[in-house]
One Martini backbone bead per residue (centre of mass of N, CA, C, O) as a GRO file, in nm:
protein
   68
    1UNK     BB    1  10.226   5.497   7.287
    2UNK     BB    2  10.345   5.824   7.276
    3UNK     BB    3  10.515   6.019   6.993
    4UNK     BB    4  10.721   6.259   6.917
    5UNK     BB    5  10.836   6.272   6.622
    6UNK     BB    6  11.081   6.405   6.364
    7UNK     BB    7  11.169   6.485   6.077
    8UNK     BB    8  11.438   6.572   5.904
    9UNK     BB    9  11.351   6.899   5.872
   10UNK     BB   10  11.274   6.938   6.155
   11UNK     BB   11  11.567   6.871   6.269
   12UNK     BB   12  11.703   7.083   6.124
   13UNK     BB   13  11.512   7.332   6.189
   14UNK     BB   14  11.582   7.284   6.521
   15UNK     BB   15  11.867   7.298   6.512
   16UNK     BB   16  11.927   7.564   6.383
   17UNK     BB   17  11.733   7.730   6.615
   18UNK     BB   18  11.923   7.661   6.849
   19UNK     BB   19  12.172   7.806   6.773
   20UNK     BB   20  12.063   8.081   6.711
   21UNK     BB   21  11.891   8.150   6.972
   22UNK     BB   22  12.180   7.978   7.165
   23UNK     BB   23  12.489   8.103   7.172
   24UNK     BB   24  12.510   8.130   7.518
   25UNK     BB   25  12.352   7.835   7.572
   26UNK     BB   26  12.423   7.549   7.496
   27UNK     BB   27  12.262   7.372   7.663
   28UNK     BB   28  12.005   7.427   7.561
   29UNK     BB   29  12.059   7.372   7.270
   30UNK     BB   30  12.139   7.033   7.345
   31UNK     BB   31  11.821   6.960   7.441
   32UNK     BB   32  11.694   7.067   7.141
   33UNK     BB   33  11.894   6.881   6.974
   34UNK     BB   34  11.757   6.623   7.155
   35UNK     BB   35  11.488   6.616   7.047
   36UNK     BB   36  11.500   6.629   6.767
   37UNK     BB   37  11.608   6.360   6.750
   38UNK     BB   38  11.430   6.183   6.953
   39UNK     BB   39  11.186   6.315   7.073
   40UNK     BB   40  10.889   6.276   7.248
   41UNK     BB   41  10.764   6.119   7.540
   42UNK     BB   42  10.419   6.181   7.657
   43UNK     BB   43  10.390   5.951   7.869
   44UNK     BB   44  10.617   6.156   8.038
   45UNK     BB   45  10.474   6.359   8.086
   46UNK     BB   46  10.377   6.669   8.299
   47UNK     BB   47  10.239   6.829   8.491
   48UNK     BB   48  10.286   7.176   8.633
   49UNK     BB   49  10.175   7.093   8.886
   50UNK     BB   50  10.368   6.864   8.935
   51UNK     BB   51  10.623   7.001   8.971
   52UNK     BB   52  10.567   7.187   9.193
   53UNK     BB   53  10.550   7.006   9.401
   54UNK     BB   54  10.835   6.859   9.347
   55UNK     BB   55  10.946   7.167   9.410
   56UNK     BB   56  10.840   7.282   9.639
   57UNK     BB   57  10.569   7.491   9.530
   58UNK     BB   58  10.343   7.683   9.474
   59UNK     BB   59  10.039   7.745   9.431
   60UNK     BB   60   9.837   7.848   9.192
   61UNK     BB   61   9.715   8.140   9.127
   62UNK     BB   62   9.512   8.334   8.895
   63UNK     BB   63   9.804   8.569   8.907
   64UNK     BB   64  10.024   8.348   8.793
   65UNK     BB   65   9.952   8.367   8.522
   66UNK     BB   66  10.014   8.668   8.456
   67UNK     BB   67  10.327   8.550   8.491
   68UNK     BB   68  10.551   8.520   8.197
   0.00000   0.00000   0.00000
């Protein structure tokens, strides 16, 4: 099982660049300073294309790289 854990300085870190960068949008805010207290666990983490599949995306072309 990998974790990723994040110490003290590091959550409190984490929440405060949460509110200060999203103070429009709580939920946002709410997501990041929920990961920094839990941390996040990478074997669950998915792949980019295996969501686009799972959101019925188009798959990605070369020129989809250059944007965002």
């Amino acid at each position: 099982m990998a974790n990723l854990i994040f110490n003290e300085d590091e959550q409190r870190e984490l929440r405060e660049a949460a509110r200060a960068e999203f103070p429009g949008n709580p939920a946002l805010a709410y997501v990041l300073e929920n990961l920094a207290a839990e941390g996040i666990d990478l074997d669950r983490c998915r792949d980019w294309d295996d969501l686009r599949v799972e959101k019925g995306l188009p798959e990605r072309s070369d020129r989809s790289s250059e944007v965002a």
